[in-house]
N, CA, C and O atoms as a Tinker XYZ file with bonds, in Angstrom:
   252  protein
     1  N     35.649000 -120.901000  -59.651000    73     2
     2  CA    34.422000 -120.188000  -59.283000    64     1     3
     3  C     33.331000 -120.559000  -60.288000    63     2     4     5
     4  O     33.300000 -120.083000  -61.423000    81     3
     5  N     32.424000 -121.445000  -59.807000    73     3     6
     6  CA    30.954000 -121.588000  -60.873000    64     5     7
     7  C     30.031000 -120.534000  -60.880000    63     6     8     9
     8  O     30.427000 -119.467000  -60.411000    81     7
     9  N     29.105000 -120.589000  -61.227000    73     7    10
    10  CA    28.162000 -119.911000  -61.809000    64     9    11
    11  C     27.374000 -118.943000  -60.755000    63    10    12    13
    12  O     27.151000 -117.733000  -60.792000    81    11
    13  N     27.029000 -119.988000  -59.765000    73    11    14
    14  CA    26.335000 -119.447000  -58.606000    64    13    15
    15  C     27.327000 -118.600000  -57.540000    63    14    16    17
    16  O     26.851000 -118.072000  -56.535000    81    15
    17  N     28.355000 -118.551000  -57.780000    73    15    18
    18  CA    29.062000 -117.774000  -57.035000    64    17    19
    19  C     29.650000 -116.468000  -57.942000    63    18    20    21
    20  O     30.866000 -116.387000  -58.115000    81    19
    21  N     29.010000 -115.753000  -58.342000    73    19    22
    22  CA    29.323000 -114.692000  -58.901000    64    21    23
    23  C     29.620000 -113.637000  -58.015000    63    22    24    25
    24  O     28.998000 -113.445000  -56.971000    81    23
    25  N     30.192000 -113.219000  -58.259000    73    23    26
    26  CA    30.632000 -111.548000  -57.299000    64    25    27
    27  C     29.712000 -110.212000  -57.851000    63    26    28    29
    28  O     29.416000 -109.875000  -58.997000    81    27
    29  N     29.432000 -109.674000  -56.679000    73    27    30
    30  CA    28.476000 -108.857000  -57.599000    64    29    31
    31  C     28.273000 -107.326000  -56.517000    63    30    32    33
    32  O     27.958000 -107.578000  -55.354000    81    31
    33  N     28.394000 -106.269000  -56.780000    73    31    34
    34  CA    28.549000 -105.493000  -55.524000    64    33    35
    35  C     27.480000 -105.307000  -54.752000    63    34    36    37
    36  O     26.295000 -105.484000  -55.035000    81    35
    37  N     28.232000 -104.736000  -53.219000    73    35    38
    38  CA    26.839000 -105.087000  -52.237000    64    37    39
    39  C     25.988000 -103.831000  -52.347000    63    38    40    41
    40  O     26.091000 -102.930000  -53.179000    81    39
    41  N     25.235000 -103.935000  -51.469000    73    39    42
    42  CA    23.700000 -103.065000  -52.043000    64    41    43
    43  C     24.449000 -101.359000  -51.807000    63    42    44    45
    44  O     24.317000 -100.378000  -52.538000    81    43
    45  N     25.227000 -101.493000  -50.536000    73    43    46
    46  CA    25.305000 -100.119000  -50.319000    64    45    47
    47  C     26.111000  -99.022000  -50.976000    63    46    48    49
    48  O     26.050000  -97.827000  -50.687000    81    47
    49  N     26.998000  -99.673000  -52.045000    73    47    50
    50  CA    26.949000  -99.336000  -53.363000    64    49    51
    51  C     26.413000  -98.559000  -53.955000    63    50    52    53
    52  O     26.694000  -97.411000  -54.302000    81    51
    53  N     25.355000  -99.379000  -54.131000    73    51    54
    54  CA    23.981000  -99.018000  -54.803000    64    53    55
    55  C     23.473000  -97.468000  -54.059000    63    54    56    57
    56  O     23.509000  -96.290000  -54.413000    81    55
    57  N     22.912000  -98.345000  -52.636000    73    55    58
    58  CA    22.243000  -97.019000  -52.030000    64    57    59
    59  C     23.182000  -95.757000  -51.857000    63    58    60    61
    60  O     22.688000  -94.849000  -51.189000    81    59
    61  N     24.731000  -95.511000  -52.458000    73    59    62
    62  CA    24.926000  -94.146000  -51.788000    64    61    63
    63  C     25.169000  -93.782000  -53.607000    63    62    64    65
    64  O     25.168000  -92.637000  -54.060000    81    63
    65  N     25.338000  -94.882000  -54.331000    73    63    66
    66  CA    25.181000  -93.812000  -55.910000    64    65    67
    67  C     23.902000  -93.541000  -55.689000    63    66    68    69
    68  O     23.806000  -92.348000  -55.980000    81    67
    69  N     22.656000  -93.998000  -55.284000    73    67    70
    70  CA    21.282000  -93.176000  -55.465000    64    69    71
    71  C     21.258000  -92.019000  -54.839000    63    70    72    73
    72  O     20.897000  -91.013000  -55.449000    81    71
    73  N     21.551000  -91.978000  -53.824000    73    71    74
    74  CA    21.621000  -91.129000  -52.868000    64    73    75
    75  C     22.165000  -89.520000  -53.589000    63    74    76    77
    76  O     21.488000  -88.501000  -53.719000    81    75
    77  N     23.384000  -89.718000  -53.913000    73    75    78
    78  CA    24.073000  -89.015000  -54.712000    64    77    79
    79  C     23.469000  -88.859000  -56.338000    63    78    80    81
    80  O     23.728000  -87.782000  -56.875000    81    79
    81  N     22.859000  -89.643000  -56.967000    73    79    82
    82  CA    21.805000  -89.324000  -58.211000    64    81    83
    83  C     20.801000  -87.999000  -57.550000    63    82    84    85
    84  O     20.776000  -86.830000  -57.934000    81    83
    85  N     20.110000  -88.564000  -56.575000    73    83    86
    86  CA    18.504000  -88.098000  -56.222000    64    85    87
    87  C     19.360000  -86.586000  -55.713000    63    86    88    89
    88  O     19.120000  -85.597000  -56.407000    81    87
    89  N     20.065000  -86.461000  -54.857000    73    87    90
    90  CA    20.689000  -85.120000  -54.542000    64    89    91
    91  C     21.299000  -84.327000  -55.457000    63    90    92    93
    92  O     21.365000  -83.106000  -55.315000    81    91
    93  N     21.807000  -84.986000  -56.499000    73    91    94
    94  CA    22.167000  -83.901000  -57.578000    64    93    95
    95  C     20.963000  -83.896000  -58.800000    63    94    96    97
    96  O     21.380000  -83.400000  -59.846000    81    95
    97  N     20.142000  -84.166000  -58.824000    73    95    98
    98  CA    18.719000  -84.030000  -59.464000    64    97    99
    99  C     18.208000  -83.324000  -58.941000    63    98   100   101
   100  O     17.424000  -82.687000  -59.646000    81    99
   101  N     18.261000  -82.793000  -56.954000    73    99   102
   102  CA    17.369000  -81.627000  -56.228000    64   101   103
   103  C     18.514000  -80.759000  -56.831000    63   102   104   105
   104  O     17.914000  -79.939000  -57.525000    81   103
   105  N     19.649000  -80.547000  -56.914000    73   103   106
   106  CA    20.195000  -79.258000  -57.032000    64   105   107
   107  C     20.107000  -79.049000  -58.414000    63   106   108   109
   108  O     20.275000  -77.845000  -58.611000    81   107
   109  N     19.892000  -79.758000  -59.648000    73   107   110
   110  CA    19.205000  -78.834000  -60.586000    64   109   111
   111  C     18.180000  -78.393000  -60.681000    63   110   112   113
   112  O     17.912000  -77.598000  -61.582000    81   111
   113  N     17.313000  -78.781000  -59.785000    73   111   114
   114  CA    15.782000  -78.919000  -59.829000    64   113   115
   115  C     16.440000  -77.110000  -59.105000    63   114   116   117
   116  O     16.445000  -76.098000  -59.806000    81   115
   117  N     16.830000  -77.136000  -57.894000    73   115   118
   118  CA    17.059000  -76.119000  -57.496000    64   117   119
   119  C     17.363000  -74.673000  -58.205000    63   118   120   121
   120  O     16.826000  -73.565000  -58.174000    81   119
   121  N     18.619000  -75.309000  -58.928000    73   119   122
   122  CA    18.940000  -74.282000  -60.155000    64   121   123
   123  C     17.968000  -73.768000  -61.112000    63   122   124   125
   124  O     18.231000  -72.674000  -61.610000    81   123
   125  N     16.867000  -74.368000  -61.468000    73   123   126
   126  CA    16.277000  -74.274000  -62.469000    64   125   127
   127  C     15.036000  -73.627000  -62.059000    63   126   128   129
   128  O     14.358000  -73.156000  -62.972000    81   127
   129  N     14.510000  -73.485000  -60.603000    73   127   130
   130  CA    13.614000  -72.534000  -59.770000    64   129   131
   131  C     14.362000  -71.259000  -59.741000    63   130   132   133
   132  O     13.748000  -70.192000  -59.760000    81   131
   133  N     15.705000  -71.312000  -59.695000    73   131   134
   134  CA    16.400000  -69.898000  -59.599000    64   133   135
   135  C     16.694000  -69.573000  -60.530000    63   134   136   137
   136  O     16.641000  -68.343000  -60.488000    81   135
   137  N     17.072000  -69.950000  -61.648000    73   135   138
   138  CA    17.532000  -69.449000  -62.928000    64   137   139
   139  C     16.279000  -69.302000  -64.126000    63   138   140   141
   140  O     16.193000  -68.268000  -64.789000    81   139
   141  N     15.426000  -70.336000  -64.297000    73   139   142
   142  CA    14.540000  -70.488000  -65.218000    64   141   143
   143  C     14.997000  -71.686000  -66.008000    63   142   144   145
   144  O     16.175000  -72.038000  -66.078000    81   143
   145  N     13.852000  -72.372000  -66.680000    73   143   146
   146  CA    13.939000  -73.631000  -67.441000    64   145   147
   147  C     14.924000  -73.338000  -68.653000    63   146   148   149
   148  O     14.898000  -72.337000  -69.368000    81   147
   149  N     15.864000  -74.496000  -68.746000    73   147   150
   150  CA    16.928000  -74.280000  -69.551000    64   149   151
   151  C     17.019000  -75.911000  -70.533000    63   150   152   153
   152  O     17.399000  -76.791000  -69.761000    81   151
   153  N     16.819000  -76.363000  -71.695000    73   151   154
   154  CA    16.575000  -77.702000  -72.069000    64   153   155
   155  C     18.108000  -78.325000  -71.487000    63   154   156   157
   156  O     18.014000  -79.379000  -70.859000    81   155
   157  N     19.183000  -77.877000  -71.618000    73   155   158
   158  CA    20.076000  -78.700000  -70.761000    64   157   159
   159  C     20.036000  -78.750000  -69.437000    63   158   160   161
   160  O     20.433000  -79.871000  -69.122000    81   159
   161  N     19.692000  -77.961000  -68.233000    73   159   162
   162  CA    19.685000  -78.235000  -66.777000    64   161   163
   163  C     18.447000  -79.176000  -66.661000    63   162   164   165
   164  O     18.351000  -79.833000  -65.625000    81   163
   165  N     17.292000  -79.334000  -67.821000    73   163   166
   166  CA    16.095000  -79.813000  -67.427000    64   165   167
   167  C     16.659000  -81.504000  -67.624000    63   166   168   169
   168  O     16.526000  -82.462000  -66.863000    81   167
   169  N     17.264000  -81.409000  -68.842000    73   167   170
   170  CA    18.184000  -83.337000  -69.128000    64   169   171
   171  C     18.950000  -83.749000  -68.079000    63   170   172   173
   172  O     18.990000  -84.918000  -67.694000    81   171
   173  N     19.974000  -82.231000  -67.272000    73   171   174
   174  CA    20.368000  -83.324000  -66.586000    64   173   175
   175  C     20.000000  -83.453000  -64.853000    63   174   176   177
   176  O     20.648000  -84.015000  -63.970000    81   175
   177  N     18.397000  -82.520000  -64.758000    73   175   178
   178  CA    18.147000  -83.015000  -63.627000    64   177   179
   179  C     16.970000  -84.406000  -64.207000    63   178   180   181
   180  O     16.471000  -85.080000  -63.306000    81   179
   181  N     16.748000  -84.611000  -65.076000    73   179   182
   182  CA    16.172000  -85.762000  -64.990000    64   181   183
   183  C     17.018000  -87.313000  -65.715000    63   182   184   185
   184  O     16.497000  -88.421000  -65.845000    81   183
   185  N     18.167000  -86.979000  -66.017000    73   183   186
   186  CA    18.920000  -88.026000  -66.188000    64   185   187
   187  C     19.431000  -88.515000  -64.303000    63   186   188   189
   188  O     19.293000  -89.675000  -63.915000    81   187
   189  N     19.867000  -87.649000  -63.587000    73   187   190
   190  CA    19.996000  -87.476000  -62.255000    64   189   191
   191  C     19.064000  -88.315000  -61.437000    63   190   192   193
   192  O     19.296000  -89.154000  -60.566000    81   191
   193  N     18.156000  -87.950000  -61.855000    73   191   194
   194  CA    16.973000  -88.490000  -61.225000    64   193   195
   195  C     16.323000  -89.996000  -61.577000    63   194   196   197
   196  O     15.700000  -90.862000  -60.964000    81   195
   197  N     16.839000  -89.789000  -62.917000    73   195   198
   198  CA    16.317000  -91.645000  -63.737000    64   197   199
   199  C     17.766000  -92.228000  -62.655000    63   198   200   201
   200  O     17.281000  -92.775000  -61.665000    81   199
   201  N     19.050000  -92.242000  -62.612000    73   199   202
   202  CA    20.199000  -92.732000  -61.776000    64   201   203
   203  C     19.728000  -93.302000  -60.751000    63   202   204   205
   204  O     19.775000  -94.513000  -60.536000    81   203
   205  N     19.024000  -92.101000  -59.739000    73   203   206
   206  CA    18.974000  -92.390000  -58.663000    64   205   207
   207  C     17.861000  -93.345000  -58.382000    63   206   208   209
   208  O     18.032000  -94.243000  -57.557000    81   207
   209  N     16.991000  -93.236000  -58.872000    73   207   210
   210  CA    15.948000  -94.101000  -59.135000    64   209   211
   211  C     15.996000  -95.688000  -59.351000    63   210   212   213
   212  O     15.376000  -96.568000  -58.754000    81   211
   213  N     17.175000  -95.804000  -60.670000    73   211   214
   214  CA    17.555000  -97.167000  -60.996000    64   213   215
   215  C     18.313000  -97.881000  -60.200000    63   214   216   217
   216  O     18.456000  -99.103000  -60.161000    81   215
   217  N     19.012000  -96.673000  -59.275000    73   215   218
   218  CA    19.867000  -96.982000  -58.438000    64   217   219
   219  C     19.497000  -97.871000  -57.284000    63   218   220   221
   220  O     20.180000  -98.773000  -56.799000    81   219
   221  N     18.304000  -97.467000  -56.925000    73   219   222
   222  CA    17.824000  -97.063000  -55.475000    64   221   223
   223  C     17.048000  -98.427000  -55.614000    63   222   224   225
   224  O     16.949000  -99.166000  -54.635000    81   223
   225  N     16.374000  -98.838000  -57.107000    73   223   226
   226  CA    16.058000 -100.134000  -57.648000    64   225   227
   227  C     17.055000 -101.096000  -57.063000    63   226   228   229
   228  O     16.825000 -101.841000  -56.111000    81   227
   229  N     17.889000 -101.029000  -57.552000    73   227   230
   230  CA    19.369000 -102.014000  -57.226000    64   229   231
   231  C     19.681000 -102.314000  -56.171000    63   230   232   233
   232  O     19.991000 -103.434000  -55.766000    81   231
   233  N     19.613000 -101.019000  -55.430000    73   231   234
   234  CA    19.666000 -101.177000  -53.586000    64   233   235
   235  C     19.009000 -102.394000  -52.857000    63   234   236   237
   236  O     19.527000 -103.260000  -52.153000    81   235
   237  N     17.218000 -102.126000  -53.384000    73   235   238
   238  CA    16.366000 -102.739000  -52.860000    64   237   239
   239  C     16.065000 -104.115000  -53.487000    63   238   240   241
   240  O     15.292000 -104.832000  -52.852000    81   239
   241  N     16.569000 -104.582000  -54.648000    73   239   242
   242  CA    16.209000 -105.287000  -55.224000    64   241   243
   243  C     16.569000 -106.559000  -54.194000    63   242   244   245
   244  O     17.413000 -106.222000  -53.362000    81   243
   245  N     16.090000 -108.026000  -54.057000    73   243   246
   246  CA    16.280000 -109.369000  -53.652000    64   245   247
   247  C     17.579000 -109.844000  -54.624000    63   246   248   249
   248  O     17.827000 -109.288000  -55.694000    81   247
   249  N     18.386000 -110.992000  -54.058000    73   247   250
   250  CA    19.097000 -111.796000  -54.791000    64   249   251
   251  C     18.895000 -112.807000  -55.248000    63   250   252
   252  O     19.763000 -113.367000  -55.917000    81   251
């Protein structure tokens, strides 16, 4: 196997970890309308959200 044939996973991969980032980023977002701002629910709805994001990058990205 050379160079140009690398294995590399396919997009939809990608698109259902985003999917699953961006949805568990609404349910802290959720939590945190019902409970009140908390510095840990606030990290990890926006670590959640950076995921799904980078993710969703990856999805769409060209080869």
């Amino acid at each position: 196997m050379n160079n140009s044939e690398k294995r590399t996973l396919p997009r939809w991969v990608f698109a259902i970890i985003a999917i699953g980032g961006l949805m568990a980023s609404g349910i802290y977002l959720g939590i945190i309308s019902a409970e009140g701002v908390t510095s840990i629910r606030l990290v990890e709805a926006i670590g959640f959200g950076l995921l799904g994001l980078i993710m969703f990058w990856g999805a769409i990205q060209s080869r």
